[in-house]
VOBA-801485 format. One record per atom (N, C-alpha, C, O, CB): x, y, z; residue in three letters; residue number from 1; atom name. Coordinates in steps of 0.05 Angstrom, whole numbers. Atoms other than C-alpha are relative to their C-alpha. Glycine has a CB too. Example, Ala and Ser with C-alpha at 12.3 -4.5 7.8 and 13.67 -1.06 7.14 Angstrom:
[site [18, -24, 0], 'ALA', 1, 'N'],
[site [246, -90, 156], 'ALA', 1, 'CA'],
[site [18, 24, 0], 'ALA', 1, 'C'],
[site [39, 24, 13], 'ALA', 1, 'O'],
[site [-20, 1, 25], 'ALA', 1, 'CB'],
[site [-16, -24, -1], 'SER', 2, 'N'],
[site [273, -21, 143], 'SER', 2, 'CA'],
[site [-15, 22, 14], 'SER', 2, 'C'],
[site [-5, 44, 18], 'SER', 2, 'O'],
[site [9, 9, -29], 'SER', 2, 'CB'],
This chain:
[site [-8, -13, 25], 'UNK', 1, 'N'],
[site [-112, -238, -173], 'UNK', 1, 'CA'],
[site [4, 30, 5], 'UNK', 1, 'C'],
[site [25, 42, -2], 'UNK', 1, 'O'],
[site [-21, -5, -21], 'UNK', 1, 'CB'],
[site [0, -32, -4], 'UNK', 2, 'N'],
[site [-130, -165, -152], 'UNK', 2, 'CA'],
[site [31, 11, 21], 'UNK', 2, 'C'],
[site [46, 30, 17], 'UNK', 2, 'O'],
[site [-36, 9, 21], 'UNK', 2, 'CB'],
[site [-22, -3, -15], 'UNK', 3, 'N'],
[site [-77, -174, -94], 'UNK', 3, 'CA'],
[site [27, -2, -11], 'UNK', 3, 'C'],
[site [47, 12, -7], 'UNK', 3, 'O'],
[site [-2, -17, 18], 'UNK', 3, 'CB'],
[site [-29, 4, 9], 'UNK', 4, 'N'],
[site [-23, -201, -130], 'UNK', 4, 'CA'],
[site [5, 21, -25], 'UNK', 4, 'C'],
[site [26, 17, -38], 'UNK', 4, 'O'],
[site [7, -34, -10], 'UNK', 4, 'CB'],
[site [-11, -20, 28], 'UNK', 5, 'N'],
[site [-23, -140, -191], 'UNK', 5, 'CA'],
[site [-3, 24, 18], 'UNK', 5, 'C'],
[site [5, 45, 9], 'UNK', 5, 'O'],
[site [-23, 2, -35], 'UNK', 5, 'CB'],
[site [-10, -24, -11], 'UNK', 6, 'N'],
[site [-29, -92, -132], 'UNK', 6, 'CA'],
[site [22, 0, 13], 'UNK', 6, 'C'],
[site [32, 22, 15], 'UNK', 6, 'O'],
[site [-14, 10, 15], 'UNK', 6, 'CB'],
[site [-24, 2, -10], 'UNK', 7, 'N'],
[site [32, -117, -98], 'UNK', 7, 'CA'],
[site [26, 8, -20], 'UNK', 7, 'C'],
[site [48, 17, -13], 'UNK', 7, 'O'],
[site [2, -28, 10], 'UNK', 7, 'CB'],
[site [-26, 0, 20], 'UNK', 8, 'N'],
[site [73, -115, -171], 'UNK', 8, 'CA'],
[site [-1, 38, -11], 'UNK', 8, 'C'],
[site [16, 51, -23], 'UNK', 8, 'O'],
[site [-7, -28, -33], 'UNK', 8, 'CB'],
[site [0, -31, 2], 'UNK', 9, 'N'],
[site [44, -39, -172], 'UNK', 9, 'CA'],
[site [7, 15, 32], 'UNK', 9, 'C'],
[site [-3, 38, 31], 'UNK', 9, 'O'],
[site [-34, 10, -12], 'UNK', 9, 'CB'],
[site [-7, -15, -25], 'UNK', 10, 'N'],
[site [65, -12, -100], 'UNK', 10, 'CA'],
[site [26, 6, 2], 'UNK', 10, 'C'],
[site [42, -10, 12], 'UNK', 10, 'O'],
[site [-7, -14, 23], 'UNK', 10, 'CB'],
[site [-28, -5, -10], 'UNK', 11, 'N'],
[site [125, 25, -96], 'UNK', 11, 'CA'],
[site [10, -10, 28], 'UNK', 11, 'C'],
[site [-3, -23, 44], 'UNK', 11, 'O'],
[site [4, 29, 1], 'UNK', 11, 'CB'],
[site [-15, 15, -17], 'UNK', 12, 'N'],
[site [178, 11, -47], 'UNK', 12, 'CA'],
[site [-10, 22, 32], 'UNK', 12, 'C'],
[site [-11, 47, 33], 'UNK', 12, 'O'],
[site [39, -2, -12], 'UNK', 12, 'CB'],
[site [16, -13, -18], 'UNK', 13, 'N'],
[site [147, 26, 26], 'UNK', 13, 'CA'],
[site [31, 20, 25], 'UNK', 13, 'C'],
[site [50, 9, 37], 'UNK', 13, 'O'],
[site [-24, -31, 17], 'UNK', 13, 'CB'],
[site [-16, -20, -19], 'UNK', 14, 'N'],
[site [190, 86, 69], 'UNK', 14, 'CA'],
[site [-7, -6, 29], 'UNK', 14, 'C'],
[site [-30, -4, 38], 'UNK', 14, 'O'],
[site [-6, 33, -5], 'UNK', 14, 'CB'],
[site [0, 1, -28], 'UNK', 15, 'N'],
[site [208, 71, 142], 'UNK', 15, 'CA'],
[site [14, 10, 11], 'UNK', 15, 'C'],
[site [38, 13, 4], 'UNK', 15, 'O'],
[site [1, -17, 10], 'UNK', 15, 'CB'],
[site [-18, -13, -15], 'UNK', 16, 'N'],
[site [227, 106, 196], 'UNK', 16, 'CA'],
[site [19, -4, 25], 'UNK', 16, 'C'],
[site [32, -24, 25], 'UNK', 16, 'O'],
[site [-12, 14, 5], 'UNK', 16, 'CB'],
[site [-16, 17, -35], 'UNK', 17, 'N'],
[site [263, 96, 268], 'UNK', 17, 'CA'],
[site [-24, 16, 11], 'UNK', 17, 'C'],
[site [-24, 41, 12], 'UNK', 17, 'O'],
[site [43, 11, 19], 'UNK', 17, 'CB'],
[site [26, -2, -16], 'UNK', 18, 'N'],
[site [195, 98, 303], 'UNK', 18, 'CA'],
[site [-12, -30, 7], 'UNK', 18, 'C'],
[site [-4, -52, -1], 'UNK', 18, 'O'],
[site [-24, 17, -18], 'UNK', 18, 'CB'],
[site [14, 25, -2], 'UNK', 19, 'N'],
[site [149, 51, 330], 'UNK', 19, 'CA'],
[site [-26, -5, -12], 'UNK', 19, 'C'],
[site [-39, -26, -16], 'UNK', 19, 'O'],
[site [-2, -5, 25], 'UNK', 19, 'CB'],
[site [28, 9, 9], 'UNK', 20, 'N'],
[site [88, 66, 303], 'UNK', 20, 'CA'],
[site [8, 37, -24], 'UNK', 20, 'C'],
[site [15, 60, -17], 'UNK', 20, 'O'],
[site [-36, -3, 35], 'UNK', 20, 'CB'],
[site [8, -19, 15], 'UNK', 21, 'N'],
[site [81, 111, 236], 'UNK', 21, 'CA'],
[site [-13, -6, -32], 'UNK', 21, 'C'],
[site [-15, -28, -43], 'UNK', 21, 'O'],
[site [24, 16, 0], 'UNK', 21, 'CB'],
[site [21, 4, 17], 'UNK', 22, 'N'],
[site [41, 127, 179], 'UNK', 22, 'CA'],
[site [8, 13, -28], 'UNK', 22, 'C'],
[site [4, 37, -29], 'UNK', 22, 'O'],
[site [-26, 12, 12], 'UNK', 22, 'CB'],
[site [-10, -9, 32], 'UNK', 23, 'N'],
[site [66, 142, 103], 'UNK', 23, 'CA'],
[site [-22, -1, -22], 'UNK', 23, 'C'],
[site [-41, -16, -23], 'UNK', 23, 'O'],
[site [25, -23, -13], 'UNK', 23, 'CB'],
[site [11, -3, 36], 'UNK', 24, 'N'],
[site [37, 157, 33], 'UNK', 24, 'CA'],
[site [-5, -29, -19], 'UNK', 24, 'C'],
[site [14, -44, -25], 'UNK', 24, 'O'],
[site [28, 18, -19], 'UNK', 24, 'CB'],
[site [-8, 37, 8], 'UNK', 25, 'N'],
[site [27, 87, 1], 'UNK', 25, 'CA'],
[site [2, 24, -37], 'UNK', 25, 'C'],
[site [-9, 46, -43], 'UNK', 25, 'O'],
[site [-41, -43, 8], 'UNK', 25, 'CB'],
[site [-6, -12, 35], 'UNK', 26, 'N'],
[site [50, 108, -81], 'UNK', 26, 'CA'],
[site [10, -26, -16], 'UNK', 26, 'C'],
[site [22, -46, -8], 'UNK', 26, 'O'],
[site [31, 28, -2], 'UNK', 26, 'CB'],
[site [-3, 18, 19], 'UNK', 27, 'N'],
[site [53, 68, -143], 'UNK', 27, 'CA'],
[site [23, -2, -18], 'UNK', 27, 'C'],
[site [31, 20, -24], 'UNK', 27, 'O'],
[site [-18, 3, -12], 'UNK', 27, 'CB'],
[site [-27, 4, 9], 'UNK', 28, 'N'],
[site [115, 44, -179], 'UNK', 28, 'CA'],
[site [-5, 9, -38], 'UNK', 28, 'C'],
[site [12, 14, -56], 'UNK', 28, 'O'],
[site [11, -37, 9], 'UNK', 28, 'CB'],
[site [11, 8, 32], 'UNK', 29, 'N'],
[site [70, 44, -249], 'UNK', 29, 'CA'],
[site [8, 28, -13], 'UNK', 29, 'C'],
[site [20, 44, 1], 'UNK', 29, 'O'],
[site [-39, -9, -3], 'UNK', 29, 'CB'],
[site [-11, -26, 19], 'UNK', 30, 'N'],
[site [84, 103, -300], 'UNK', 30, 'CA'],
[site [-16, 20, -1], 'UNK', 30, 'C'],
[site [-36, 14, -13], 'UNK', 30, 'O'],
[site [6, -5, -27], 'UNK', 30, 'CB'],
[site [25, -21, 8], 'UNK', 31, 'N'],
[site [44, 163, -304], 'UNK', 31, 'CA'],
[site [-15, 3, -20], 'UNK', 31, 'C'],
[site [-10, 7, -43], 'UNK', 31, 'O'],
[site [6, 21, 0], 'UNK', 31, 'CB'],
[site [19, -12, 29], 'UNK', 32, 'N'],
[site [-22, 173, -335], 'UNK', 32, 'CA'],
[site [-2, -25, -13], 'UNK', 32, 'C'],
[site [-18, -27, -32], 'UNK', 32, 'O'],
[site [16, 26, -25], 'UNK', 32, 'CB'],
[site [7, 22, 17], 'UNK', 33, 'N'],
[site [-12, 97, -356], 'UNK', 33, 'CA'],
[site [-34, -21, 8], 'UNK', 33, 'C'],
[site [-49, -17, 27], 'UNK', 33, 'O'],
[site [30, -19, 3], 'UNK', 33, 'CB'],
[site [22, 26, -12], 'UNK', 34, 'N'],
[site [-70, 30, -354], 'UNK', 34, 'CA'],
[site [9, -6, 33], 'UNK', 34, 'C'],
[site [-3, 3, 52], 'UNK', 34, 'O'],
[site [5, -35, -21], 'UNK', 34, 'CB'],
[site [-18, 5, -30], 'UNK', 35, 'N'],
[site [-22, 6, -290], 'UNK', 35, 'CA'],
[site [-16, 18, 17], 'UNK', 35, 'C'],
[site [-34, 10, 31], 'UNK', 35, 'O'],
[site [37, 11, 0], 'UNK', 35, 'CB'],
[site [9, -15, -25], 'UNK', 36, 'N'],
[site [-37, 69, -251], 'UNK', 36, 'CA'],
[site [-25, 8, 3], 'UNK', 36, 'C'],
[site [-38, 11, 23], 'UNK', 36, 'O'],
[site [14, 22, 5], 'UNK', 36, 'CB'],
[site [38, -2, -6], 'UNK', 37, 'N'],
[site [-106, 81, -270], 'UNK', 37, 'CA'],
[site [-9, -19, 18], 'UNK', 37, 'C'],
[site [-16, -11, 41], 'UNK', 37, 'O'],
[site [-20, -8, -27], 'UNK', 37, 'CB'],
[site [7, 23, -12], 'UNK', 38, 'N'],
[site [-124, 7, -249], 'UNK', 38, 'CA'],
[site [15, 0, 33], 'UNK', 38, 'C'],
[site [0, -4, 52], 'UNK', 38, 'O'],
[site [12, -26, -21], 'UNK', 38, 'CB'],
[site [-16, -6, -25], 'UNK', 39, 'N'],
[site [-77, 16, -188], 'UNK', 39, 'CA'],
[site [-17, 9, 20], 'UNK', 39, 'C'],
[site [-21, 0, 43], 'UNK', 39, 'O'],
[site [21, 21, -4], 'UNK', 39, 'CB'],
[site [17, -23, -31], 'UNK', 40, 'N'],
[site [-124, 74, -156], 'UNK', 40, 'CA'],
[site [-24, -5, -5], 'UNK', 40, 'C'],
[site [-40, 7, 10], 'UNK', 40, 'O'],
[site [2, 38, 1], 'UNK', 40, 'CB'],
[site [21, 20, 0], 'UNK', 41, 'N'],
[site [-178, 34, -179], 'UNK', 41, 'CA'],
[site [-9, -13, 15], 'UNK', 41, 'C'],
[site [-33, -11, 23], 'UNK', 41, 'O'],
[site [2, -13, -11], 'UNK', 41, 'CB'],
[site [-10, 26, -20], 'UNK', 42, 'N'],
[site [-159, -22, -135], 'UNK', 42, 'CA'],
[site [-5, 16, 27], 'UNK', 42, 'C'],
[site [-21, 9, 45], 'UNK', 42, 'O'],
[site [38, -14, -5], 'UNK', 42, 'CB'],
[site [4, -15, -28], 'UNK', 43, 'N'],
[site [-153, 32, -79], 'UNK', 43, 'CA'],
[site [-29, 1, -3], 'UNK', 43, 'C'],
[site [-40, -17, 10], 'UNK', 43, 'O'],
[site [14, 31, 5], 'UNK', 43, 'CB'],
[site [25, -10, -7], 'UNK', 44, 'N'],
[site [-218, 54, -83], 'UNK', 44, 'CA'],
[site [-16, -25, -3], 'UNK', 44, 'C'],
[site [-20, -33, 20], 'UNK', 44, 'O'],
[site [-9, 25, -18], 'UNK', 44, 'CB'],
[site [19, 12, 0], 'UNK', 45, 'N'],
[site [-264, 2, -102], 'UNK', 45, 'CA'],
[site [0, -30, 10], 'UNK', 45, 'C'],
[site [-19, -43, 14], 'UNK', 45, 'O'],
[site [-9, 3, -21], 'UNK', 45, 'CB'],
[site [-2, 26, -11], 'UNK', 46, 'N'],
[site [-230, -62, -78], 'UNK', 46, 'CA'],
[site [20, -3, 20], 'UNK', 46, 'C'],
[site [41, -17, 17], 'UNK', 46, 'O'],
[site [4, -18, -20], 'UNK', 46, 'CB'],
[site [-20, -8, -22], 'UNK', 47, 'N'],
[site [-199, -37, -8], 'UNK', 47, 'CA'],
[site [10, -22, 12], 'UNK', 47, 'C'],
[site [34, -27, 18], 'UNK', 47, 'O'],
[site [-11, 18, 22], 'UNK', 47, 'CB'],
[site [-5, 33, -19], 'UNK', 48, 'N'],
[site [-203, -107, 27], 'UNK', 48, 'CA'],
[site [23, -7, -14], 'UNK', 48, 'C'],
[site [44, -7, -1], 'UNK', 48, 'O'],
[site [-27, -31, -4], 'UNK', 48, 'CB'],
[site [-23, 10, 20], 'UNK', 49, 'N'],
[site [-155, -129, -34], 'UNK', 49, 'CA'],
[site [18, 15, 0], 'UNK', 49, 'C'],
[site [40, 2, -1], 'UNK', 49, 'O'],
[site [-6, -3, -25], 'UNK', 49, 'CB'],
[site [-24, -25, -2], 'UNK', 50, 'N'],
[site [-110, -67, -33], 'UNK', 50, 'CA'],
[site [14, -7, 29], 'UNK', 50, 'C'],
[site [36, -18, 30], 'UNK', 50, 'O'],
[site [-15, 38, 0], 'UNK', 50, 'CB'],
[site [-9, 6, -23], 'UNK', 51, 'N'],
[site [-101, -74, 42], 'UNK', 51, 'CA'],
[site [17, -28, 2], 'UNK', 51, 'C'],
[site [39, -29, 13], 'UNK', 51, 'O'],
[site [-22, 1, 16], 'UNK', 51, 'CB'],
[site [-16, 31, -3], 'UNK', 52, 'N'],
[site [-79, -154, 37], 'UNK', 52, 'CA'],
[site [37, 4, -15], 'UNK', 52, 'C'],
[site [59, -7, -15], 'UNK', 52, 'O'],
[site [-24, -31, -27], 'UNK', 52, 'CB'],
[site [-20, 3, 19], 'UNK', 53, 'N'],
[site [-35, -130, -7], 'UNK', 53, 'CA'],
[site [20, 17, 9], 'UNK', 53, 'C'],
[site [44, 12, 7], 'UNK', 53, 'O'],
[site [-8, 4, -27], 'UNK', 53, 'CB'],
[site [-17, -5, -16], 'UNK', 54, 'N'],
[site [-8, -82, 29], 'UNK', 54, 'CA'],
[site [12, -13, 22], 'UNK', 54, 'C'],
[site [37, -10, 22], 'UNK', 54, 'O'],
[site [-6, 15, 5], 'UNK', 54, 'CB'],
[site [-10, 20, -25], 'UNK', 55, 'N'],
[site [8, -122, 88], 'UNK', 55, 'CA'],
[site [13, -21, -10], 'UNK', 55, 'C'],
[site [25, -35, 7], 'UNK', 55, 'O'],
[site [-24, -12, 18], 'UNK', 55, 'CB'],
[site [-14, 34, 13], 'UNK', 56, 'N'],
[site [38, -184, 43], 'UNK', 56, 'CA'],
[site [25, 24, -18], 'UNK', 56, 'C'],
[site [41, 12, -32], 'UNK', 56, 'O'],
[site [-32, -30, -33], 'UNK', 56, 'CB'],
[site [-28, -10, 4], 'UNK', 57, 'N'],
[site [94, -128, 22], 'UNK', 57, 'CA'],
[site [13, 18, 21], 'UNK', 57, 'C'],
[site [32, 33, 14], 'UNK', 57, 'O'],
[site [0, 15, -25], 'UNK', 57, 'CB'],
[site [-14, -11, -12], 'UNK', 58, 'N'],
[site [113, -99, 83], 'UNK', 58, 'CA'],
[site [25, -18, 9], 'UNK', 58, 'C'],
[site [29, -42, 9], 'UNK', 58, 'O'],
[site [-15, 11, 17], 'UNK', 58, 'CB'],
[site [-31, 12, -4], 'UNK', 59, 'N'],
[site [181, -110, 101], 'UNK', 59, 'CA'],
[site [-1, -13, 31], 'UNK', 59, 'C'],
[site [-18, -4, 47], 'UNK', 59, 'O'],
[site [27, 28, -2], 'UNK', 59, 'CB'],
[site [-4, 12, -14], 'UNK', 60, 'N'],
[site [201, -152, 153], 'UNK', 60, 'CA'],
[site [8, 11, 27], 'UNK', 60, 'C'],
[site [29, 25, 29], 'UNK', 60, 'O'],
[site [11, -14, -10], 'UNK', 60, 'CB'],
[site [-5, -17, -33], 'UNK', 61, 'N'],
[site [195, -130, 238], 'UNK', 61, 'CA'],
[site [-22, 20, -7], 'UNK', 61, 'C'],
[site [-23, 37, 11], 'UNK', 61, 'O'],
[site [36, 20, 8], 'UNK', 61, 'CB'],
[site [17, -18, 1], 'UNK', 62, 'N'],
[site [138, -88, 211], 'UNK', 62, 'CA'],
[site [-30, -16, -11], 'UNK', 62, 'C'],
[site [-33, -36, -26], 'UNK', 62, 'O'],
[site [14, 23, -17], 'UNK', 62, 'CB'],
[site [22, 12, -2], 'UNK', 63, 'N'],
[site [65, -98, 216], 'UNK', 63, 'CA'],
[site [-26, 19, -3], 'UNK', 63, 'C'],
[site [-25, 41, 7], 'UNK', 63, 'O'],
[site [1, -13, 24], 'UNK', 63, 'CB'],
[site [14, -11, 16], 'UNK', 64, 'N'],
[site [2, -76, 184], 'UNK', 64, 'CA'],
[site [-17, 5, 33], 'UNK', 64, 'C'],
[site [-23, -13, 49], 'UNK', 64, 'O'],
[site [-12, -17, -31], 'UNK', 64, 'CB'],
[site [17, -12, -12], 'UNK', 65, 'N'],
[site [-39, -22, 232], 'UNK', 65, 'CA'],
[site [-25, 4, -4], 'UNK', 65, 'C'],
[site [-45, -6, 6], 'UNK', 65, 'O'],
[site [6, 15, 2], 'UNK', 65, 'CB'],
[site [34, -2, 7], 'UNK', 66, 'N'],
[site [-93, 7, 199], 'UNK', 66, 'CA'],
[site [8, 14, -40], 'UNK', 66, 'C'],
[site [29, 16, -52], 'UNK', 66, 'O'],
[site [-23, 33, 31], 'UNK', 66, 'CB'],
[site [-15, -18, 23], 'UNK', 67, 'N'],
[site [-92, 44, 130], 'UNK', 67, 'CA'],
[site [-33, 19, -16], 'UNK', 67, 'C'],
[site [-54, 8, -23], 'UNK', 67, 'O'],
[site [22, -29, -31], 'UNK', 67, 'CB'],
[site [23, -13, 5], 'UNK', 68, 'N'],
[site [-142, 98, 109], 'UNK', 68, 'CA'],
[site [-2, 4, -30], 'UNK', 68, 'C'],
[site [19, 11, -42], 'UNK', 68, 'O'],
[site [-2, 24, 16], 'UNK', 68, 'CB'],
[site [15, 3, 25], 'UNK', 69, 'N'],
[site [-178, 95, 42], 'UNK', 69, 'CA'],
[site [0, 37, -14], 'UNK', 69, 'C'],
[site [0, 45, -38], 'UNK', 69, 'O'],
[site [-35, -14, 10], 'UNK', 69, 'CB'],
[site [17, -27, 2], 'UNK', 70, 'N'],
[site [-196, 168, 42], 'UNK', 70, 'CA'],
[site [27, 21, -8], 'UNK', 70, 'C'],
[site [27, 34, -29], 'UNK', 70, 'O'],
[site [-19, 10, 35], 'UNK', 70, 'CB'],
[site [-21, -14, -5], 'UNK', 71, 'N'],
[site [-134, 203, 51], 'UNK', 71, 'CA'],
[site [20, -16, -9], 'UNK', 71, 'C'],
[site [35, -3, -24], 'UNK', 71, 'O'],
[site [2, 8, 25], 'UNK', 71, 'CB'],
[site [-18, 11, 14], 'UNK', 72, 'N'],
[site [-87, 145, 31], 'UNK', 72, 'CA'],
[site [18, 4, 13], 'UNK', 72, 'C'],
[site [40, 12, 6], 'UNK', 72, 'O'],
[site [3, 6, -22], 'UNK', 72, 'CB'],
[site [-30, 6, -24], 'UNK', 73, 'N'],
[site [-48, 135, 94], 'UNK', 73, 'CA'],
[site [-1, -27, 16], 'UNK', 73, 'C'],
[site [-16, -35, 34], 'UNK', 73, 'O'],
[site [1, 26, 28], 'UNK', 73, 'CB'],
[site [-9, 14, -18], 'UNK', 74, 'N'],
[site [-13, 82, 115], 'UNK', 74, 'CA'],
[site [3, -8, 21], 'UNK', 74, 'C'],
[site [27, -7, 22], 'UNK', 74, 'O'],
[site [9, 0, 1], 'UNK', 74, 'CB'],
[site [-13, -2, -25], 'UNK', 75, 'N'],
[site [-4, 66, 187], 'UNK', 75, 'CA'],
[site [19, -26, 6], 'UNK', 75, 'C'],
[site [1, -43, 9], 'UNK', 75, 'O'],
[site [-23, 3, 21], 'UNK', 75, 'CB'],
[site [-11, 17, -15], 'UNK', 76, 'N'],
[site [48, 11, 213], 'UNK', 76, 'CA'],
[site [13, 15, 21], 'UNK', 76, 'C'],
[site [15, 39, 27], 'UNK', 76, 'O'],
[site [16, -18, -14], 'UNK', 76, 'CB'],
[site [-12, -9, -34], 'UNK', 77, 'N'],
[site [84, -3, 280], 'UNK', 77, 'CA'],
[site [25, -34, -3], 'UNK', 77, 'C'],
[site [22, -56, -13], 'UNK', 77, 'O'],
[site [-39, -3, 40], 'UNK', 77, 'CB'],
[site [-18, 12, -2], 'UNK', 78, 'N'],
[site [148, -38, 292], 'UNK', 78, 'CA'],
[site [-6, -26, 25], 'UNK', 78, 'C'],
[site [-8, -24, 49], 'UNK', 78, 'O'],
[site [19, 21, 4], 'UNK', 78, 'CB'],
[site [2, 24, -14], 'UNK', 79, 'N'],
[site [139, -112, 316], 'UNK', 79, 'CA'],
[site [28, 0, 22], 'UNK', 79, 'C'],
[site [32, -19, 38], 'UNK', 79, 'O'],
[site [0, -27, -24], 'UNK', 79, 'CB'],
């Protein structure tokens, strides 16, 4: 449940021509709304679930690295 309403809140993920890099993860939801509250919610208190969820929307040839909680960085690397 937690996974699938963070995937419908995750903006669209930025890639580069690299093999391995690390981006901003950001929310598609509206400012200041329920959506994005609950959103950074999800970051913080239910990371295991945020993470799945990141990794079940990355785009295709790309593959989930690591992703830091703290700071709110991304890492993939080109399969």
């Amino acid at each position: 449940m937690i996974v699938a309403h963070v995937k419908e809140l995750l903006a669209d993920i930025n890639v580069e021509e690299t093999k391995q890099f690390t981006v901003k993860v950001k929310t598609n939801a509206e400012p200041y709304s329920d959506d994005e509250r609950q959103f950074w919610r999800y970051q913080s208190r239910f990371t295991l679930e945020f993470c799945k969820a990141l990794e079940e929307v990355l785009p295709t040839g790309l593959a989930f690295l690591s992703y830091n909680h703290l700071t709110n960085d991304l890492t993939v690397v080109r399969q």
